[in-house]
C-alpha positions in Angstrom: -129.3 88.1 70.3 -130.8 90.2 67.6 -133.7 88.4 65.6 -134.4 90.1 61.9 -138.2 90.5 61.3 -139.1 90.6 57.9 -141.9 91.9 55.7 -143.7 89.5 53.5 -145.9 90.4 50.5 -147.9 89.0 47.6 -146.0 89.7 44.4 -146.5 89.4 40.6 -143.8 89.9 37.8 -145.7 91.7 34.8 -143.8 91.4 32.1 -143.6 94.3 29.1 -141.2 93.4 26.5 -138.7 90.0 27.0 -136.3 88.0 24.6 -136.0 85.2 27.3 -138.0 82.3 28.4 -139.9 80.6 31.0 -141.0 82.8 33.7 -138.9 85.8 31.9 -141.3 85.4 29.1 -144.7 84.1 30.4 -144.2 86.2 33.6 -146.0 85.7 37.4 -149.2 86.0 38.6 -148.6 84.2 42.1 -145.2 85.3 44.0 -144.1 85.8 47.4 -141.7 88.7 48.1 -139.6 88.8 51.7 -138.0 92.4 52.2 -135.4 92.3 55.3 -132.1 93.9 56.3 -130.0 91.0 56.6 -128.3 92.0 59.5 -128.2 94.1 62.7 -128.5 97.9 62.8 -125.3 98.8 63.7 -125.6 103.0 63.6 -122.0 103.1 64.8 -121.4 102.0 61.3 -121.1 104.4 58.2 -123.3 101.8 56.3 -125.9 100.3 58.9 -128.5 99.0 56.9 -128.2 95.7 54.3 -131.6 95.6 52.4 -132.6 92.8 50.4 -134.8 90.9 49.1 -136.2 87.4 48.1 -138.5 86.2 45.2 -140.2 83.3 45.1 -142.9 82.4 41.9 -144.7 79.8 41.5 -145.0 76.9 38.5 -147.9 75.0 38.5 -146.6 71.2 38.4 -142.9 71.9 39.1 -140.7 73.7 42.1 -141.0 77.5 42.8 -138.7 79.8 40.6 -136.5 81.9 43.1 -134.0 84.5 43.4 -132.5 87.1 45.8 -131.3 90.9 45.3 -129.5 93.1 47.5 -127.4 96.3 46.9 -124.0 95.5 48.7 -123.2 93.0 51.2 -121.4 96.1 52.9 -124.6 97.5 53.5 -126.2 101.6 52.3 -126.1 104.6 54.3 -129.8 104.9 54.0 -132.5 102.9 55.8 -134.9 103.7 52.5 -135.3 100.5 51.4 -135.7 101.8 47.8 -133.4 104.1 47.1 -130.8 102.0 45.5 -131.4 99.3 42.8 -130.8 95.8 44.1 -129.5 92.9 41.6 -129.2 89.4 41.8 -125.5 90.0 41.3 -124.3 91.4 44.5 -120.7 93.3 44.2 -117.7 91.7 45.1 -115.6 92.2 48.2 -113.4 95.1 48.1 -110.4 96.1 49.8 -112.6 97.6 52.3 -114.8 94.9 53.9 -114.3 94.1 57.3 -113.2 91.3 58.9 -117.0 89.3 59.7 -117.7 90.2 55.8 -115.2 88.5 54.7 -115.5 85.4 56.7 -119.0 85.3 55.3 -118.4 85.4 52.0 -115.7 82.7 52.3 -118.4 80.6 53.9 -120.3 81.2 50.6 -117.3 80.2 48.8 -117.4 76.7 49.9 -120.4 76.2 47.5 -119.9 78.0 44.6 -116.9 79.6 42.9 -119.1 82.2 42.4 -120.4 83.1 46.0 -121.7 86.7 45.1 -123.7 85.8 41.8 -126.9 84.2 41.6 -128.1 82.1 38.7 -131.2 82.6 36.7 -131.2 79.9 34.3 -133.8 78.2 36.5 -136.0 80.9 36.3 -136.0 80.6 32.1 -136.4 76.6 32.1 -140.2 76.6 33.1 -143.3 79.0 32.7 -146.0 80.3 35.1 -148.2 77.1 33.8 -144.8 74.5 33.9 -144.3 74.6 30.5 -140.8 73.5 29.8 -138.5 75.7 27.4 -136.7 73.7 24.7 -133.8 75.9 25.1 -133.8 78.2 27.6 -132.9 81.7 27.2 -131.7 83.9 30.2 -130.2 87.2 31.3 -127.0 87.5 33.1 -128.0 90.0 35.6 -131.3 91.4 36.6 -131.4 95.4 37.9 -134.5 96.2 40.0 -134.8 100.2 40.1 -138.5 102.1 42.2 -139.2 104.6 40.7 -139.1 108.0 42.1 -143.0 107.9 43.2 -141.8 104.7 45.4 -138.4 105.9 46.4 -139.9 109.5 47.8 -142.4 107.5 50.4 -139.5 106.0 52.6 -137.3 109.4 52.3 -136.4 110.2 56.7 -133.7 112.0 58.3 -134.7 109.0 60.8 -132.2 106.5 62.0 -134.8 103.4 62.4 -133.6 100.0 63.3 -136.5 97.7 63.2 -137.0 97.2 59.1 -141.0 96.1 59.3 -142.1 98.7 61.8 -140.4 101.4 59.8 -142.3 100.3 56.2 -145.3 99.3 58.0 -145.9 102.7 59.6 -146.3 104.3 56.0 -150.2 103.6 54.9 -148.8 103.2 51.0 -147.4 99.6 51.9 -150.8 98.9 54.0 -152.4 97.8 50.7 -151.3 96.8 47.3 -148.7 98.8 45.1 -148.2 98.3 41.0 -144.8 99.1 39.7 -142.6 98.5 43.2 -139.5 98.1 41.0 -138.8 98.2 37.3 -137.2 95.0 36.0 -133.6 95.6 33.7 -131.7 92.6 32.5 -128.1 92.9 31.3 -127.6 89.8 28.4 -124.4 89.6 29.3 -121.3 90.9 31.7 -120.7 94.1 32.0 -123.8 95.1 29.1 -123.9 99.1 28.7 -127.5 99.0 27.4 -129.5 97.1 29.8 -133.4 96.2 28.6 -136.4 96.6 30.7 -138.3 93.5 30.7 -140.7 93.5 33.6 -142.3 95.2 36.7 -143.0 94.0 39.9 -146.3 94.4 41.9 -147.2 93.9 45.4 -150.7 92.1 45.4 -151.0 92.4 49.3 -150.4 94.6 52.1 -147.2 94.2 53.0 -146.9 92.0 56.4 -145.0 90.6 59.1 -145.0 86.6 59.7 -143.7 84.2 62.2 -143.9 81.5 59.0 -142.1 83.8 57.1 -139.5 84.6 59.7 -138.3 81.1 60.6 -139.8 78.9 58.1 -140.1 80.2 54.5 -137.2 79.5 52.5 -136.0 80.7 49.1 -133.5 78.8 47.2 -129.9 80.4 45.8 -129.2 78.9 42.5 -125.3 78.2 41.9 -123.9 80.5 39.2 -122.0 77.6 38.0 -125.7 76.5 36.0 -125.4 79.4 34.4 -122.0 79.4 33.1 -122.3 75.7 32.3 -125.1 77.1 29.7 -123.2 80.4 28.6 -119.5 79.5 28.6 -118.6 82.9 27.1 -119.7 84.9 30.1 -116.8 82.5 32.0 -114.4 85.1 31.1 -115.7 88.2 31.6 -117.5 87.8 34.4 -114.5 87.1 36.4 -112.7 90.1 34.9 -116.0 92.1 36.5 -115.5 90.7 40.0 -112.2 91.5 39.9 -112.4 94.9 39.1 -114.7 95.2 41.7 -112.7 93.5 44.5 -110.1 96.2 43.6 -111.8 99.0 44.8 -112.6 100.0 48.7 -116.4 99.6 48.4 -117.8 99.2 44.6 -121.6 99.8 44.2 -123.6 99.6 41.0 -124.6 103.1 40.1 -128.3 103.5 40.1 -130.7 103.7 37.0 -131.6 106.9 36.0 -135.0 107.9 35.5 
């Protein structure tokens, strides 16, 4: 059986220059980030490696604020962890996914209409210090882009399969790292002029952990919250998933610098 190791790291959101609320607004001074490839190296595949990662910030006084990113739940044809953007809205299904994909995401289905979006009204309902938002305000997507000087460091001709050895051997993530990703938000489906609100920091070495491994876990909020709050992105949204399940492998295209 193969058992993903993953790569822990203290995290803070810094953010620049938000309309939204809660932790979009106040931003994050105590965070956990978990970097992993979510499944087996397969390098038979054209796409072996499935980055992602998990966010979890706390609220003084009230439950963690979480969400997750990853690039495509087909996986990238590059083990550089950073050199695509990851969003909380993962792509939908096209007509290319394979057979165990599939299945998976049908699994998803079974709790939410929605099984490839994440919500992030939750996120925009308390602050870093637990204050509550009277109405809270929140993006519909987020887009994390590294920048080039963050991108460059992982760039290998190398085929590695074991995701924390691979980061781990480069000194940069031995010790803390300002600006990992730049944060965009889209305010609604399918925006065309996406705002940067935030930047994310690693406040620690980066690490491995058994606790983090098997025990640390990070909550996916139902995309049905959101949509209960913004009714108007019902429509749209589902227009954007399905133009996405009708092509063989539909990627977001990266920010440009």
């Amino acid at each position: 059986a193969y058992e993903i190791r993953l790569s822990l790291v203290g995290s803070e959101m810094c953010i620049r220059d938000s309309p939204y609320t809660g932790l979009f607004q106040s931003g994050s001074n105590y965070g956990i980030a978990r970097l992993s490839w979510a499944k087996a190296v397969d390098l038979k595949a054209g796409t072996p490696w499935l980055p992602g990662v998990a966010f979890k910030f706390l609220r003084n006084g009230r439950k963690s604020a979480n969400f997750m990113a990853m690039t495509s739940l087909l996986g990238v044809n590059t083990p550089n962890f950073f050199a695509n953007d990851v969003t909380n809205h993962v792509p939908d299904l096209g007509t290319s996914a394979d057979f165990i994909t599939k299945k998976l995401r049908s699994t998803f289905a079974k709790a939410s209409d929605w099984p490839v979006l994440l919500g992030l009204s939750d996120v925009a309902t308390y602050d870093e210090n637990g204050v509550q938002a009277d109405s809270p305000v929140f993006p519909y997507r987020l887009i994390f882009h590294a920048p080039a000087s963050v991108r460059s460091v992982l760039e290998t001709d190398d085929k590695p399969t074991d995701m924390p050895s691979f980061i781990l051997s480069h000194s940069v993530f031995q010790k803390p790292v300002t600006a990992v990703w730049s944060v965009w938000a889209e305010a609604f489906p399918q925006d065309p002029n996406p705002i940067k609100i935030a930047e994310v920091d690693f406040t620690s070495p980066l690490t491995t952990s058994d606790f983090g491994d098997k025990y640390l876990f990070f909550q996916h909020q139902r995309m049905e919250d959101d949509i209960s709050l913004r009714p108007d992105w019902f429509a749209p949204a589902n227009q954007e998933l399905a133009n996405q399940r009708s092509v063989p492998n539909y990627l977001y295209p990266n920010r440009q610098e």
